[in-house]
NUZAVO-303107 format. One record per residue: residue number from 0; residue in one letter; x, y, z of N, C-alpha, C in turn. Coordinates in steps of 0.2 Angstrom, whole numbers, plus 5000, padded with zeros to 4 digits. Example, Ala and Ser with C-alpha at 12.3 -4.5 7.8 and 13.67 -1.06 7.14 Angstrom:
0/a/5066/4972/5039/5062/4978/5039/5066/4984/5039
1/s/5064/4989/5035/5068/4995/5036/5064/5000/5039
This chain:
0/x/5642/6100/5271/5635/6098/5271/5635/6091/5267
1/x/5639/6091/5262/5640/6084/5258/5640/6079/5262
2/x/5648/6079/5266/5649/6074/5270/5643/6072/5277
3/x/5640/6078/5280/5636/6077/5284/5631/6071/5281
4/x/5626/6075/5275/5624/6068/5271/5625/6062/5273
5/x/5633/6060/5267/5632/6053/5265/5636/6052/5270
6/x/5636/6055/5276/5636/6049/5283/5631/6048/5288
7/x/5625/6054/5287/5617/6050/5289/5616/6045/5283
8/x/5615/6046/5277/5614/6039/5272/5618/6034/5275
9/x/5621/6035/5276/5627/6028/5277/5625/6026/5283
10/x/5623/6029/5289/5622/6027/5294/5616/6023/5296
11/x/5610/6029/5290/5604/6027/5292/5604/6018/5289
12/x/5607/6018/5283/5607/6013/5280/5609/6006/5281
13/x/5617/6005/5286/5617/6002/5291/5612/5999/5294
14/x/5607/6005/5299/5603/6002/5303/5599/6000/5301
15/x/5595/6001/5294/5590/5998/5292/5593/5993/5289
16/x/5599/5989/5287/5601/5982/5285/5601/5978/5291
17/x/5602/5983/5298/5604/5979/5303/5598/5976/5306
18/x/5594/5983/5305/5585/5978/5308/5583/5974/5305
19/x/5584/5974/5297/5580/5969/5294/5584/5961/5295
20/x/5591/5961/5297/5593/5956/5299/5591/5953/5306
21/x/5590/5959/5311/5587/5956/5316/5583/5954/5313
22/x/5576/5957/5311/5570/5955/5310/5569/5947/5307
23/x/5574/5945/5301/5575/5938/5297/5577/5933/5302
24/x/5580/5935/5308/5582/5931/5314/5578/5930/5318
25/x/5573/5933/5319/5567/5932/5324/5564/5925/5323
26/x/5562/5921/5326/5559/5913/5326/5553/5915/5323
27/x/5552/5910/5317/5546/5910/5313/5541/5903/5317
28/x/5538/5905/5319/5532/5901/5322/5529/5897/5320
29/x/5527/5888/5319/5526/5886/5316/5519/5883/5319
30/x/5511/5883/5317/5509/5879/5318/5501/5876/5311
31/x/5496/5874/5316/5493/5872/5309/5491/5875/5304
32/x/5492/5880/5306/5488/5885/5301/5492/5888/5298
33/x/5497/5888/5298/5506/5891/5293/5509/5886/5293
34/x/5506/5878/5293/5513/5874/5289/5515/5873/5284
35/x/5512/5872/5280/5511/5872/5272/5515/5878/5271
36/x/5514/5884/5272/5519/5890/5268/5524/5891/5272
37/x/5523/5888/5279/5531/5890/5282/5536/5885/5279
38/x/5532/5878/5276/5538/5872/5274/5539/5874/5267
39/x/5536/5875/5264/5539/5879/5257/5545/5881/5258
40/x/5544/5889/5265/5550/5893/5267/5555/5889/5267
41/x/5556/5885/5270/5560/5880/5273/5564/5875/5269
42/x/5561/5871/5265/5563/5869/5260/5566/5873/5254
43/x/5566/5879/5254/5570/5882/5251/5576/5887/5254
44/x/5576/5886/5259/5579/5887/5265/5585/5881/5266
45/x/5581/5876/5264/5588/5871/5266/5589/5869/5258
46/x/5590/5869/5253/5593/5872/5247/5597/5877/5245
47/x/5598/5882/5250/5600/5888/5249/5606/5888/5255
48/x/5606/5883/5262/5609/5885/5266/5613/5876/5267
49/x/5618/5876/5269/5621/5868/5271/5623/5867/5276
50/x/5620/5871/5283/5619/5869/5288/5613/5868/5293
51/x/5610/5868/5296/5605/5867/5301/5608/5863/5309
52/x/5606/5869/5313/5605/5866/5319/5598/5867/5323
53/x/5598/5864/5326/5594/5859/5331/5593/5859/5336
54/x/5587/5859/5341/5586/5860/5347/5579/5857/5348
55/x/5577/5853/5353/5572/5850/5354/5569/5851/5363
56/x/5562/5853/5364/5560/5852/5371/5556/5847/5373
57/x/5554/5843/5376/5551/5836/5378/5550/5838/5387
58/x/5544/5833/5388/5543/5833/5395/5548/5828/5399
59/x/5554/5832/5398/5558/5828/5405/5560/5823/5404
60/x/5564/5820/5410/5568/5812/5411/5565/5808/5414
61/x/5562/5803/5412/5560/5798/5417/5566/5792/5420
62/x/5569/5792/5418/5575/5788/5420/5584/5794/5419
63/x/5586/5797/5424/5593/5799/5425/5598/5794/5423
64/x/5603/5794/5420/5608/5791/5418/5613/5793/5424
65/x/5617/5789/5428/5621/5788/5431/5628/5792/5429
66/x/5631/5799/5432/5636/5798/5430/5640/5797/5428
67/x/5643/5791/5431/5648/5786/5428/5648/5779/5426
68/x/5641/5781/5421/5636/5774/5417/5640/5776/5408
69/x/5640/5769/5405/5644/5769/5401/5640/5770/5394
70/x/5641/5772/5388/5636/5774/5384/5632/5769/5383
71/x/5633/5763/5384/5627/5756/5382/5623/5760/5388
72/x/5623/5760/5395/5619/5759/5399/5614/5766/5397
73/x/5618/5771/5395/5615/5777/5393/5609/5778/5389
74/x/5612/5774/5382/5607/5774/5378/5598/5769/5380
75/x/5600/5766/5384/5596/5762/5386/5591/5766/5389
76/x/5593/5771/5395/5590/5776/5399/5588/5779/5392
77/x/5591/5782/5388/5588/5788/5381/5581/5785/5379
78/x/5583/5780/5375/5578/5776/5372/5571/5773/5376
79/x/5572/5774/5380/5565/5772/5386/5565/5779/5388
80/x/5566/5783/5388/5562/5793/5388/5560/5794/5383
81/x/5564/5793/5378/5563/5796/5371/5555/5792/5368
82/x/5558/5785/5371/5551/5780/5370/5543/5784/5373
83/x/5543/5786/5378/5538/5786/5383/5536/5792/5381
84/x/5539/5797/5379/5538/5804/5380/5535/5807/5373
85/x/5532/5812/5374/5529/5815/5367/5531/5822/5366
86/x/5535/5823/5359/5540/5830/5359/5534/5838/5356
87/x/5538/5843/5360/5534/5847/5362/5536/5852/5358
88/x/5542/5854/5355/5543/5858/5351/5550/5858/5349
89/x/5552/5860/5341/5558/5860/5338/5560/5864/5336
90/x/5564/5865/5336/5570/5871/5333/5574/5869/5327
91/x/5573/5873/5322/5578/5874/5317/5582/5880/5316
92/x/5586/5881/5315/5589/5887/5311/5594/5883/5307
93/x/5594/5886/5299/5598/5886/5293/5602/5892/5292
94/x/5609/5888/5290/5614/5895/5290/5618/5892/5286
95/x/5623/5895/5282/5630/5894/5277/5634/5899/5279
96/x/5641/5897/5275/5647/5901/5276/5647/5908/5276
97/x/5641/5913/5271/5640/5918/5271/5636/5921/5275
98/x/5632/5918/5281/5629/5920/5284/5629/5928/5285
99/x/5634/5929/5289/5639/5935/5290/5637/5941/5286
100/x/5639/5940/5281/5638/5944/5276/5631/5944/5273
101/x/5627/5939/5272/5621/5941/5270/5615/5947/5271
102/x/5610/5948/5270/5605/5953/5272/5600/5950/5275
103/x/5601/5943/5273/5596/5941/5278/5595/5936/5284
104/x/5602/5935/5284/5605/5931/5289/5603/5924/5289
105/x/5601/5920/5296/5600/5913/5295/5592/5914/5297
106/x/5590/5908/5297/5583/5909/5296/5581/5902/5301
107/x/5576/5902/5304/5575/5899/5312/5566/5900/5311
108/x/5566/5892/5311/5560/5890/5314/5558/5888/5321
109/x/5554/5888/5323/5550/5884/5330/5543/5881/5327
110/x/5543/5876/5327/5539/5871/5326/5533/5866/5332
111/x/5528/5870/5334/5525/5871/5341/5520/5863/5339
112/x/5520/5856/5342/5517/5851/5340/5511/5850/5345
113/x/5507/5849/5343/5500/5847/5347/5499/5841/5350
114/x/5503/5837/5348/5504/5828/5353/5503/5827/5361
115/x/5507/5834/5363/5509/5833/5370/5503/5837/5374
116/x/5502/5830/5380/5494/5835/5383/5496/5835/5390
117/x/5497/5839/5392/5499/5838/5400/5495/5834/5404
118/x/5489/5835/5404/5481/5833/5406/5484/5826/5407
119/x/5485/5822/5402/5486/5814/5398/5492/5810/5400
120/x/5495/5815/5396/5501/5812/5393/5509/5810/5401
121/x/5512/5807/5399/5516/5805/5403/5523/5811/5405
122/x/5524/5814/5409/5529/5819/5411/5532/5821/5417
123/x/5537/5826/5417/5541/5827/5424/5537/5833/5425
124/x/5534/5834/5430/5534/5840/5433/5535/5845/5433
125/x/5539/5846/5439/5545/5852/5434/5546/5855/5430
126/x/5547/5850/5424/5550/5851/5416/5545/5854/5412
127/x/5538/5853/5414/5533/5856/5412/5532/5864/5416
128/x/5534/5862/5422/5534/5872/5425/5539/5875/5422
129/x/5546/5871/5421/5552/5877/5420/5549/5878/5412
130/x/5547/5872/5408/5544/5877/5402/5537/5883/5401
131/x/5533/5882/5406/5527/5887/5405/5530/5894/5408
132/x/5537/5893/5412/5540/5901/5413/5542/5902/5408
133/x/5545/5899/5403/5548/5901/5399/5544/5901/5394
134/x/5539/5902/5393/5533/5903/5388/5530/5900/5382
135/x/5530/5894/5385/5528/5888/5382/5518/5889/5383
136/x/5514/5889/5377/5508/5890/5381/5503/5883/5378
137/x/5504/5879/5382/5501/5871/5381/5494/5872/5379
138/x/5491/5877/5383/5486/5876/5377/5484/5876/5371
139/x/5487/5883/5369/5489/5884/5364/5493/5877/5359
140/x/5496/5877/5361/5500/5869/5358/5495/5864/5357
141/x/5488/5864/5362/5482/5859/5359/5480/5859/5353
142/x/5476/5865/5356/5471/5869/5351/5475/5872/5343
143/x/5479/5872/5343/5484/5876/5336/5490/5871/5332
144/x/5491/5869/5338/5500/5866/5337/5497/5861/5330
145/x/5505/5858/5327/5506/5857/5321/5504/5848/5325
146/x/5500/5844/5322/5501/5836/5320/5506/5833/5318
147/x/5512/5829/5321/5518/5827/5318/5518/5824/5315
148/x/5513/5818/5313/5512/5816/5308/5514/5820/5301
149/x/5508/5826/5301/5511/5830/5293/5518/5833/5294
150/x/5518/5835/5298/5526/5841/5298/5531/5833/5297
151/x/5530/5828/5299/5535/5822/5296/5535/5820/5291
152/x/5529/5820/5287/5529/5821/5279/5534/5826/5274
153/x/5532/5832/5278/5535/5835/5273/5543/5838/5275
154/x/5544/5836/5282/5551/5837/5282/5556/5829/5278
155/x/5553/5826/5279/5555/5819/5276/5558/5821/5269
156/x/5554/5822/5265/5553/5827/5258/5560/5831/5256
157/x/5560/5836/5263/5565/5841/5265/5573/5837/5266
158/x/5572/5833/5268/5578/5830/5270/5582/5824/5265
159/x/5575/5823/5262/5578/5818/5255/5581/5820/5250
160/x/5578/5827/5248/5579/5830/5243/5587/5834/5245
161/x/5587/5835/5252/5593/5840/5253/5596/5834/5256
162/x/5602/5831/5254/5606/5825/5258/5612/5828/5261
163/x/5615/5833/5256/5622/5836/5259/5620/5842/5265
164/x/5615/5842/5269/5616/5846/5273/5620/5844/5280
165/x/5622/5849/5286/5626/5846/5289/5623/5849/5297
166/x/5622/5845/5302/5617/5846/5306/5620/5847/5313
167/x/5619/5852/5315/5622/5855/5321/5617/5856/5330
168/x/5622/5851/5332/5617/5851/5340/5622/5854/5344
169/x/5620/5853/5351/5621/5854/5357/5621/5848/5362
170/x/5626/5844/5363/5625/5838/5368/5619/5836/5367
171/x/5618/5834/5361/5613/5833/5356/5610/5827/5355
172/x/5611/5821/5360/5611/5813/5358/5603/5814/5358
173/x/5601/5816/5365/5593/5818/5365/5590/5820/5360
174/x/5590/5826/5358/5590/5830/5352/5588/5826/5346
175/x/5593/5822/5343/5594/5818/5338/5588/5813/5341
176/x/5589/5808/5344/5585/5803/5348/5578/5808/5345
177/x/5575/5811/5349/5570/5812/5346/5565/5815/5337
178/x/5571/5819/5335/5572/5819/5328/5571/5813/5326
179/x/5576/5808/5326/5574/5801/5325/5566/5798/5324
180/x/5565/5798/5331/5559/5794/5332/5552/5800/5327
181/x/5554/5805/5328/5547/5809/5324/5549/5807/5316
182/x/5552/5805/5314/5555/5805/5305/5555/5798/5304
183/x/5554/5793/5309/5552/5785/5311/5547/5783/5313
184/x/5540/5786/5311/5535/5784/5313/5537/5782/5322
185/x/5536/5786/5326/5538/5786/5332/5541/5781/5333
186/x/5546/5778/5329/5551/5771/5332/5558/5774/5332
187/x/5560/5771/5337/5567/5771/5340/5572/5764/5341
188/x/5577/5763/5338/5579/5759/5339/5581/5756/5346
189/x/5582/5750/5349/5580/5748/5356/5587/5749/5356
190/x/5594/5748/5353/5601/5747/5354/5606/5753/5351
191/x/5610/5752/5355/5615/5761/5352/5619/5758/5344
192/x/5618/5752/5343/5622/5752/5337/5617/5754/5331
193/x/5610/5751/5333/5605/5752/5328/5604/5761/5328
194/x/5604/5763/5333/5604/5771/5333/5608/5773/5330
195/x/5614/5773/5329/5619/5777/5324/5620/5774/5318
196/x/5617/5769/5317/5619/5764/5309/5611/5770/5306
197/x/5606/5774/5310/5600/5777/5310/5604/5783/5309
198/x/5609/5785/5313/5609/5792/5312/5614/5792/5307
199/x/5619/5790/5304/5622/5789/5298/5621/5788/5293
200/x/5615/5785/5291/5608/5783/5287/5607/5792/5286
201/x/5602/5793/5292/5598/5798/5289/5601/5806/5288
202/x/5604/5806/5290/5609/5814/5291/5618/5813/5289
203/x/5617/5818/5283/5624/5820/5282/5631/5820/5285
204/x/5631/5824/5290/5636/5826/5294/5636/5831/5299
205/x/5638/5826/5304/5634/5829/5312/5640/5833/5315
206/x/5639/5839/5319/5644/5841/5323/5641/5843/5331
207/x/5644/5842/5337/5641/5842/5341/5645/5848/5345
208/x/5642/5854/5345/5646/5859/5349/5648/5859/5355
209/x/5646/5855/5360/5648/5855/5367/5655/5849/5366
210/x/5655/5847/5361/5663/5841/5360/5665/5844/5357
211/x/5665/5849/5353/5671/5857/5352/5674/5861/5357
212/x/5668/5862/5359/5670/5866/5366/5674/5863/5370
213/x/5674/5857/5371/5677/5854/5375/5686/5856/5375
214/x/5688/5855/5365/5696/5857/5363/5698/5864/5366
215/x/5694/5869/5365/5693/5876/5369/5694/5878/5378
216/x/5689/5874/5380/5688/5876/5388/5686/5868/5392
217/x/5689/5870/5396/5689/5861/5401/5685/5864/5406
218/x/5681/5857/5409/5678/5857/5413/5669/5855/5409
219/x/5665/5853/5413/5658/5854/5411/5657/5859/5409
220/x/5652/5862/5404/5648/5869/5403/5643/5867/5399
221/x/5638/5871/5399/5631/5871/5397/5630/5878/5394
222/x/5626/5875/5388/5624/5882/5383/5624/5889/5383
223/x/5618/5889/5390/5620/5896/5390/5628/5901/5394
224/x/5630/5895/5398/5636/5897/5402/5642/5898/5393
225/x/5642/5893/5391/5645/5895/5384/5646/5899/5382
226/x/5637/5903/5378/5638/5909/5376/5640/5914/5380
227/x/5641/5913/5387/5640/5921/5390/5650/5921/5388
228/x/5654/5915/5390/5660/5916/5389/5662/5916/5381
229/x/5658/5916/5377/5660/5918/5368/5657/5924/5368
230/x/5655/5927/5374/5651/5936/5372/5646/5933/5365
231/x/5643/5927/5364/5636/5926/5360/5628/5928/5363
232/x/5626/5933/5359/5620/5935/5361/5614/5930/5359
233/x/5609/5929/5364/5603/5925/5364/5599/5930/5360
234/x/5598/5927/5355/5588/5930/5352/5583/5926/5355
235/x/5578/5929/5357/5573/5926/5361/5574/5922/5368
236/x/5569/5919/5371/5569/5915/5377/5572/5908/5380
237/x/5577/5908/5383/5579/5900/5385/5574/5896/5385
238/x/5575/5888/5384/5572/5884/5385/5565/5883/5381
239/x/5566/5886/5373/5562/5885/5368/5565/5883/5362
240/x/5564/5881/5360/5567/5876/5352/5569/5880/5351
241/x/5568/5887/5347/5570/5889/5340/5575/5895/5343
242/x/5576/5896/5350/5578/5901/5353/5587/5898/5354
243/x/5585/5891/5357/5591/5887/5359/5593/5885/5351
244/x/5590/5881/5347/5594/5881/5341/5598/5887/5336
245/x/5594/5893/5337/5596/5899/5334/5606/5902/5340
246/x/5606/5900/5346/5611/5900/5351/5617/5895/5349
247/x/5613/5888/5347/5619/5883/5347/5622/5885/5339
248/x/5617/5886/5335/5620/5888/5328/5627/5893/5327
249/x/5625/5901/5332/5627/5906/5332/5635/5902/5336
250/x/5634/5901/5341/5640/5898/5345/5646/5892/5339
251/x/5643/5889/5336/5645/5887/5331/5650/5889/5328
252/x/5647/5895/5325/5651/5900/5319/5657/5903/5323
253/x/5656/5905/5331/5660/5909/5334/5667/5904/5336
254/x/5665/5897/5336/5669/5896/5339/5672/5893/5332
255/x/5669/5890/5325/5673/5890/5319/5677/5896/5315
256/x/5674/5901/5317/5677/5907/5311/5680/5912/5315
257/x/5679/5914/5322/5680/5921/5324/5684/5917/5331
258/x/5684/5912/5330/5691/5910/5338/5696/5907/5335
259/x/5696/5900/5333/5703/5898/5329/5703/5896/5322
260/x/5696/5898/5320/5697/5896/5312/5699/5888/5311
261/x/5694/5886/5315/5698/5876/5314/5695/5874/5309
262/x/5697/5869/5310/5695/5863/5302/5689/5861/5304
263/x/5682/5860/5302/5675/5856/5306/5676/5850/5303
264/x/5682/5847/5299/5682/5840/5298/5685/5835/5304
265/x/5688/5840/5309/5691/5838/5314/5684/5835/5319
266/x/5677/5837/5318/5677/5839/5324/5667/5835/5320
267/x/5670/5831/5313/5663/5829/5311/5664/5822/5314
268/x/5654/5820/5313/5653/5816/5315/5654/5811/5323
269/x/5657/5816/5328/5659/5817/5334/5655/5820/5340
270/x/5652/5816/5344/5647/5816/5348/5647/5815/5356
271/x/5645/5821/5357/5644/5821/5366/5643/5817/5370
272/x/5646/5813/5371/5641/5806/5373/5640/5805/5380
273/x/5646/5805/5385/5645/5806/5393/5653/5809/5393
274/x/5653/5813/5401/5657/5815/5404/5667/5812/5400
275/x/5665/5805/5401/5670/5802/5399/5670/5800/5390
276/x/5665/5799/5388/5664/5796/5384/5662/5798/5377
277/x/5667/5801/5373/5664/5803/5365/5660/5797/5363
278/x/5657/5798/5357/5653/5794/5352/5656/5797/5345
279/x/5658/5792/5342/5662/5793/5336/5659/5789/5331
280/x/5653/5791/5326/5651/5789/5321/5656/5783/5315
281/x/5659/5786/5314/5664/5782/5311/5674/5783/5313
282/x/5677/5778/5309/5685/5780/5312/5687/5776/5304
283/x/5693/5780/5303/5699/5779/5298/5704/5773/5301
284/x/5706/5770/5295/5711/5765/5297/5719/5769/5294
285/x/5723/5769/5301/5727/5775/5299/5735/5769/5301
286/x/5740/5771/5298/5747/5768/5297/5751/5769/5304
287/x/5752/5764/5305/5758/5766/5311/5764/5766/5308
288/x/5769/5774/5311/5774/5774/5310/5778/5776/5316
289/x/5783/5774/5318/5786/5774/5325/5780/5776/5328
290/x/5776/5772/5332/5769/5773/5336/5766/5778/5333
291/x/5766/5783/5329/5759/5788/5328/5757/5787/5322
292/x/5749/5789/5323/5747/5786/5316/5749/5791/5311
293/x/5749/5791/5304/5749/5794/5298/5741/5791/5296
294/x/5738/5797/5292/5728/5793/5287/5734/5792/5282
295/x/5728/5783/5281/5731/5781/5273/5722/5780/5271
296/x/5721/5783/5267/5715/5784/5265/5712/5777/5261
297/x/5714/5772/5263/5712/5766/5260/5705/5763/5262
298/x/5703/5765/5269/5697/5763/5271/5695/5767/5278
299/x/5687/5769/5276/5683/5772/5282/5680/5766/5285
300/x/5679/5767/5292/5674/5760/5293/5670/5762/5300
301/x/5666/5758/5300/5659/5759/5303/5662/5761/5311
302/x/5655/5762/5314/5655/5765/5320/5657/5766/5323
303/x/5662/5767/5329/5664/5764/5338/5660/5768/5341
304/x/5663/5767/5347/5661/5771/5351/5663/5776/5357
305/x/5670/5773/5360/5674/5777/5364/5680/5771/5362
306/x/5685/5774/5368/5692/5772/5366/5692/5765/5367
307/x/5688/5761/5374/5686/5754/5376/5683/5750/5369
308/x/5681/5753/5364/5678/5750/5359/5683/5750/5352
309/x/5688/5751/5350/5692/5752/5347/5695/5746/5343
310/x/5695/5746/5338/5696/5737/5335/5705/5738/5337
311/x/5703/5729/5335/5713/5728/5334/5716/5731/5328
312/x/5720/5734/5329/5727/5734/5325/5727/5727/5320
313/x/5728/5729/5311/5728/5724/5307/5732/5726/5302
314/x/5738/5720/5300/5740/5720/5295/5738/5721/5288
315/x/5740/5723/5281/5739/5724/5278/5744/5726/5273
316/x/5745/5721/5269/5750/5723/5264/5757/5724/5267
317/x/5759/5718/5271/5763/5722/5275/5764/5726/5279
318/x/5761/5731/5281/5759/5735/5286/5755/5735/5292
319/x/5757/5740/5296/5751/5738/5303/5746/5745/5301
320/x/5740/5744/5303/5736/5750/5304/5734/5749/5310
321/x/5729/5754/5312/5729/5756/5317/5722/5758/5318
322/x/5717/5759/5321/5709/5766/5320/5712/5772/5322
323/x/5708/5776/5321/5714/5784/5321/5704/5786/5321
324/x/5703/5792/5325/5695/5795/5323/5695/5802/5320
325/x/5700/5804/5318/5700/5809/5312/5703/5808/5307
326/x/5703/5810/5300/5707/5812/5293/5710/5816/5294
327/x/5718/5811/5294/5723/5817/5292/5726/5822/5298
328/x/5725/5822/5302/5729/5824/5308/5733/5819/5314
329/x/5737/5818/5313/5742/5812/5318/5738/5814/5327
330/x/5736/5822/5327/5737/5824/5335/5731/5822/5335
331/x/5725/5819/5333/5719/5819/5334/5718/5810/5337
332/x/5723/5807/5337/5725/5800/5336/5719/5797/5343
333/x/5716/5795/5343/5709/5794/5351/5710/5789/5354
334/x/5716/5784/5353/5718/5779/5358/5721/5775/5355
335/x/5727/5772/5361/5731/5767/5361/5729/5762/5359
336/x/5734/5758/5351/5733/5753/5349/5729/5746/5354
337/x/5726/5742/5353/5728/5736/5358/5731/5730/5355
């Protein structure tokens, strides 16, 4: 009779840490009338936690990028949607190394903005119907939704005060892109170099899941095709901020803790950019020795962009260096000297 007990306590008690963990994971809904106390939560959310990922909805593309368009031309198409268009909803989720173990796990907002008017405003179609199936309710979003203006104010705040967090997307250049422009007084840099001299400025250190993914599984793949091959479960609805941020977070963990336990320095500051084409915020100047580089940690230096953009090889001190785009790993080496 003992044991029977303390294995109903044990059991019940499981499930009641395990609801209250779902329940802390459920998306907290942001709009006018809960900003103020949701941003407190939240600010003290990103104090307590060193990561946050990101997801963002907008109406659509007014300009397609060409498959086989090079990151200049790319960004060019970014910046002229990103410019034109008014964002609809954000997604946070905040999470640390202990997630796992915590009781209250990670913690996800959605952030529903009033800006975007169907009726008005400039949009795809489409991208306006595949969200109102997915439960997007614009009107609602009029009449309620948060004014970017304030929720810029006080994330700004959020972001200044917390500088070492580390920010987690999904083929994310959009994503970021409009982050930007709402923390920018709706301005957006017109040139890819001003953009990332922007995102290195504003955010600590970016990692971009779908350019992880890539070391794992070849071929294109898309979020939720991802999760279904890492067996990660969706909370909530596709094609809502706080649902897809709360997906791209959890994908994260699985593929840093519970597949190879890699190094995420491998793998910072390194961005999805096209099919061919990484975005590499910064690169190391690394030592040749019979052709492979060795890190000499004498200098980090600003930004490239793919292998075509690669400085020369320079002496120093008697030595050649090289660019290398990670610290400390010879096999991470991204392209032949020129």
């Amino acid at each position: 009779m003992q044991n029977w007990s303390f294995s109903f306590y044990f059991e019940i008690t499981v499930l009641e840490i395990s609801e209250s963990i779902e329940e802390e994971r459920k998306m907290r809904e942001i709009w006018s009338s809960n900003l103020t106390a949701e941003m407190i939560k939240m600010d003290k959310a990103a104090r307590e936690c060193r990561y946050v990922s990101i997801d963002t909805e907008f109406p659509g593309f007014l300009k397609s990028s060409a498959r086989d368009a090079d990151l200049f031309k790319c960004y060019e198409d970014l910046e002229f949607n990103v410019s034109n268009l008014k964002l609809i909803q954000l997604g946070l989720t905040f999470s640390d190394v202990n997630r796992l173990q915590s009781r209250t796990g990670d913690k996800t907002w959605q952030i529903n903005f009033k800006d975007f008017n169907p009726s008005s405003d400039i949009h795809v179609s489409r991208s306006i119907e595949l969200l109102t199936r997915s439960g997007i309710d614009f009107q609602r979003n009029k009449e309620e939704g948060v004014d970017s203006k304030l929720f810029t104010e006080k994330f700004n705040n959020i972001i200044h005060y917390n500088p070492n967090l580390k920010w987690i997307t999904f083929h994310g250049l959009y994503d970021l892109a409009y982050l930007v422009k709402l923390l920018n007084n709706n301005q957006l840099p017109t040139c890819l170099d001003g953009f990332l001299q922007v995102l290195r400025d504003t955010f600590g250190e970016l990692y971009d899941v779908k350019y992880m993914a890539g070391f794992l599984l070849r071929g294109e793949i898309g979020l939720e095709r991802l999760a279904n091959i890492l067996e990660v479960k969706r909370i909530g609805a596709s094609h809502q901020a706080g649902s897809d941020s709360l997906l791209t977070n959890d994908i994260f963990w699985k593929i840093k803790n519970q597949l190879s336990n890699i190094n995420e320095d491998k793998y910072q500051d390194c961005l999805y950019g096209t099919a061919k084409e990484p975005i590499f915020l910064h690169f190391y100047w690394a030592k040749v020795n019979k052709n492979h580089p060795i890190f000499d940690p004498t200098q980090r230096s600003h930004a490239y962009y793919s292998t075509s953009e690669l400085p020369h090889p320079v002496y120093y001190e008697g030595l050649l260096y090289g660019p290398c785009a990670f610290q400390g790993n010879a096999n991470y080496n991204i392209g032949n000297f020129k």
